[in-house]
C-alpha positions as CSV (number, residue, x, y, z in Angstrom):
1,X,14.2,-7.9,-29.9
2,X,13.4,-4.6,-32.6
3,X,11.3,-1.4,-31.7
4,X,11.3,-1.3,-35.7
5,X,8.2,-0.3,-37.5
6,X,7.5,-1.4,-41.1
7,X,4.2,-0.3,-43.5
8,X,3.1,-2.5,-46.3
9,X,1.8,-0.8,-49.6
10,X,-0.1,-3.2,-51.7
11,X,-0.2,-3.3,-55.5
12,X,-2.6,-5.2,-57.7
13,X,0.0,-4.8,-60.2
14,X,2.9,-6.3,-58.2
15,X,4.1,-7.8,-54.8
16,X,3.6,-4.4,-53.0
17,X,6.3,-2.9,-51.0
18,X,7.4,-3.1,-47.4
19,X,9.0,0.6,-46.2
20,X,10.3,1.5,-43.0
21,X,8.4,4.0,-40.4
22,X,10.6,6.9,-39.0
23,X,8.6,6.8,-35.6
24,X,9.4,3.3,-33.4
25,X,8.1,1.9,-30.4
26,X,9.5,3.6,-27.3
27,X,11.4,0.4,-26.4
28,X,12.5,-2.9,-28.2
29,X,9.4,-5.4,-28.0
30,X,9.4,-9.0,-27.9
31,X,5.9,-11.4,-27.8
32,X,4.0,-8.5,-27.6
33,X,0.5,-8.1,-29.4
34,X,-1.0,-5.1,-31.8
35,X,-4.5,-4.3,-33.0
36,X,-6.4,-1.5,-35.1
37,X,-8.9,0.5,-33.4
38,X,-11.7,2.7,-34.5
39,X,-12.2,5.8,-32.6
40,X,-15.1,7.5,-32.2
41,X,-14.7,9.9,-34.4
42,X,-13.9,7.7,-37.2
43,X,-9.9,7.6,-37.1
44,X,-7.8,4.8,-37.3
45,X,-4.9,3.6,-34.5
46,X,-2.6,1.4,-34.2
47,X,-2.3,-0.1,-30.5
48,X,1.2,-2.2,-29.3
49,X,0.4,-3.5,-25.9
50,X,2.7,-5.8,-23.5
51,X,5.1,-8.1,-23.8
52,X,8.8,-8.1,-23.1
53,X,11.6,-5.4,-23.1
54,X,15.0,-6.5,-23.8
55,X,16.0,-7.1,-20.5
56,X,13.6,-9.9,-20.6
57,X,10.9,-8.0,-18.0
58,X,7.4,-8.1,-18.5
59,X,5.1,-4.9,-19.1
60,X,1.9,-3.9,-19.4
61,X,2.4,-0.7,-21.1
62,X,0.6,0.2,-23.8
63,X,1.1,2.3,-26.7
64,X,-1.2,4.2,-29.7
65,X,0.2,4.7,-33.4
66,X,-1.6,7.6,-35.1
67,X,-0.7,7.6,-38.7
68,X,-0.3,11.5,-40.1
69,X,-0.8,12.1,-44.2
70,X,2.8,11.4,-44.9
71,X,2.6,8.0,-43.5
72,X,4.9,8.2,-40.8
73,X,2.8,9.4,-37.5
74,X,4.0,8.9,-34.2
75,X,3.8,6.2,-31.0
76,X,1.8,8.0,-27.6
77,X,1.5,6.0,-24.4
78,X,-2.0,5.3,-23.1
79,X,-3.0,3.9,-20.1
80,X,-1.2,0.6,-19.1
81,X,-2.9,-2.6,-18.7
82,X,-3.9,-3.6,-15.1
83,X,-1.3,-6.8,-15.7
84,X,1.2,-7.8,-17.3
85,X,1.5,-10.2,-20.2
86,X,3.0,-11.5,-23.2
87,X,2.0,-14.2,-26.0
88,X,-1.4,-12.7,-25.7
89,X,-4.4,-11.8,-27.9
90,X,-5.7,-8.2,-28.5
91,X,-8.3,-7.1,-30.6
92,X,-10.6,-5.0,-31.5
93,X,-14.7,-5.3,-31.0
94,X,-17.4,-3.3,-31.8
95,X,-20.2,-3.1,-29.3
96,X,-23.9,-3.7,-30.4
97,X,-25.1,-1.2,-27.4
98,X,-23.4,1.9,-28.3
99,X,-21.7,1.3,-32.2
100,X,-18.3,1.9,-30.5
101,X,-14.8,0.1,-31.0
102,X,-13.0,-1.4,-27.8
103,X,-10.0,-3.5,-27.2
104,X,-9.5,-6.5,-25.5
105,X,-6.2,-8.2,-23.9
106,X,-6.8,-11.8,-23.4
107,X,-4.8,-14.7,-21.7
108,X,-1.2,-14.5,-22.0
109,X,1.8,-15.3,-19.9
110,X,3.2,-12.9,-16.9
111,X,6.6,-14.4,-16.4
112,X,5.5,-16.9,-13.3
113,X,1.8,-17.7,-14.5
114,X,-0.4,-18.7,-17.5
115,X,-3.6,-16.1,-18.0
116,X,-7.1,-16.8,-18.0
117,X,-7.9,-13.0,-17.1
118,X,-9.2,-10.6,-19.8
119,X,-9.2,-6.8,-19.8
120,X,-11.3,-4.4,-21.9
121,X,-10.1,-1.0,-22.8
122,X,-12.1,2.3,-23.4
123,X,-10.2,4.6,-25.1
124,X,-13.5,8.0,-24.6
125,X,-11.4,9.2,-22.8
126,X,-8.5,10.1,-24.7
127,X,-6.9,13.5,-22.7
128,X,-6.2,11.2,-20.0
129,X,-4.9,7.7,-22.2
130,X,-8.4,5.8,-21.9
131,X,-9.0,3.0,-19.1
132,X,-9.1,-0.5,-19.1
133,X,-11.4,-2.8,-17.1
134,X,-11.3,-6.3,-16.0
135,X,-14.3,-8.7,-17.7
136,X,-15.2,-12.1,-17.5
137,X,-12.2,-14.8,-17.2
138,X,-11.8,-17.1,-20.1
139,X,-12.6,-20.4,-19.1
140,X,-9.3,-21.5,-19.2
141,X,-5.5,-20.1,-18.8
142,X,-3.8,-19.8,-22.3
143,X,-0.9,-18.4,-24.3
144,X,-0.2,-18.5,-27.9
145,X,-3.4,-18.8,-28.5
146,X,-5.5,-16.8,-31.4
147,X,-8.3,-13.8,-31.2
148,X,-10.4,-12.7,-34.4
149,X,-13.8,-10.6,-34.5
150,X,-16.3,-12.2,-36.2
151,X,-19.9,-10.2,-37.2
152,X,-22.7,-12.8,-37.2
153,X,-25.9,-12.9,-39.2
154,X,-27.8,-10.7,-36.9
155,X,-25.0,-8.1,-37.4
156,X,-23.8,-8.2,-33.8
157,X,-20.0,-8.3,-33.0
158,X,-18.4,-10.9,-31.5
159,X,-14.6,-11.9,-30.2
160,X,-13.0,-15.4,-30.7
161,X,-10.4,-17.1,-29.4
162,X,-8.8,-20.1,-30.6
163,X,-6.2,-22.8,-29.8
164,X,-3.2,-21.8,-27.3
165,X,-1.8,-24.0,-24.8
166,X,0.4,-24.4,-21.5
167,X,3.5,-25.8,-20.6
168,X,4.1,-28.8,-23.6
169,X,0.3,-28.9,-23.9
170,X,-1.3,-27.5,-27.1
171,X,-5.5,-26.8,-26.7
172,X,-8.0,-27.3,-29.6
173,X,-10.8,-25.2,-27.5
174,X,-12.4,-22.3,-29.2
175,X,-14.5,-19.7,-26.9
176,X,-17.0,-16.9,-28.2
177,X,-17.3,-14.1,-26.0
178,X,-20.8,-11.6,-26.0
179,X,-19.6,-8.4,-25.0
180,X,-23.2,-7.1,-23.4
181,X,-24.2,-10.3,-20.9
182,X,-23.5,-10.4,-17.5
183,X,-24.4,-6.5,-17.0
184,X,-21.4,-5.7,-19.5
185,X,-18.9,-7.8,-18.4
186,X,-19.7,-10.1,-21.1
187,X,-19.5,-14.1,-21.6
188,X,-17.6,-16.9,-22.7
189,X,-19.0,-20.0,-24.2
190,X,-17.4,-22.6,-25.6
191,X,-18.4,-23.4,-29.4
192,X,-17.0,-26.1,-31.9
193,X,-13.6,-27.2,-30.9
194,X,-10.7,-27.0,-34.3
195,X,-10.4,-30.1,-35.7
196,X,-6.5,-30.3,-34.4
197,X,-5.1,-28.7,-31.2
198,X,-2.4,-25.9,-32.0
199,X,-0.9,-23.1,-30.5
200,X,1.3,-20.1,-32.0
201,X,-1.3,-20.3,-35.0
202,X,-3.2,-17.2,-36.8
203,X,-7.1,-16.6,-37.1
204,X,-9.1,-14.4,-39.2
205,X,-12.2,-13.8,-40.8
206,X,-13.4,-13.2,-44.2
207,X,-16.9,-12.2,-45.3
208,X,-17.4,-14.2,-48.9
209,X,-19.5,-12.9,-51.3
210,X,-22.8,-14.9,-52.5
């Protein structure tokens, strides 16, 4: 378990470099989850949210990374999550109503139960760590699963999430969620499953050029 920071230069010339970052998580970190969000006003965080201390507890704490010119910046802690997790997804989606960025905790494992719940946070307001909200449930409880933002063709914004499992089981399912149904609580529904179930696997998405 590490509270360890590294920052990865790339190179077109060369493998890039990997350096360490002065400024570390408050506390060690295990199967926690991290995400870049865009504030606002246009600058660029780092968020480490939940997972598991040392001592094995679960948390829901929350913490931003501002990056200064030098590179190093420093970790501030926002506002907690309303429960705590671990082995879950977190990312970042932008909302067709308003243009802004928000982050979203999804599934996981608290220590006694699997997750289907799924929180949303705001971070407007900043003087006070932002706010999360509860939205609509995934339809099923997960861990290890895998969350990307995809933009359609219509421009909007929307969150996947892929594979996972329970217990010895590993899922195939993959959800879409629309951030703006259900009076802003958004909505799951269940799209093309992968062609093989997995869990502990990565997703991303990649815009290719015509």
């Amino acid at each position: 378990t590490m509270k360890s920071v590294r920052r990865y230069t790339p190179s077109l010339e060369g493998p890039g470099t990997w350096d360490a970052v002065s400024a570390s998580l408050s506390s060690e970190r295990k199967a926690l989850s991290v995400a870049a969000l865009t504030h606002v006003d246009g600058r660029d965080f780092f968020y480490a949210a939940g997972g598991r201390l040392s001592s094995n507890a679960f948390v829901n704490t929350v913490e931003r990374h501002e990056p200064t010119a030098s590179g190093e910046g420093e970790w501030t802690a926002v506002a907690s999550m309303q429960y705590v997790r671990s082995s879950f997804g977190l990312a970042a989606l932008t909302h067709a109503s308003d243009g802004r960025q928000y982050l979203y905790a999804i599934g996981g494992w608290d220590g006694s139960s699997f997750l289907d719940s799924v929180e949303r946070y705001d971070p407007s307001d900043l003087p006070s760590g932002g706010s999360w909200q509860t939205v609509a449930r995934l339809p099923q409880k997960t861990m290890n699963h895998a969350v990307a933002t995809l933009v359609h063709e219509d421009g909007k914004h929307y969150l996947y999430v892929a594979g996972g499992g329970v217990f010895s089981s590993y899922f195939k399912n993959v959800f879409r969620y629309e951030p703006t149904a259900n009076e802003g609580l958004g909505d799951w529904t269940t799209v093309a499953s992968l062609p093989v179930a997995r869990r502990y696997l990565s997703l991303a998405a990649l815009t290719v050029l015509d």
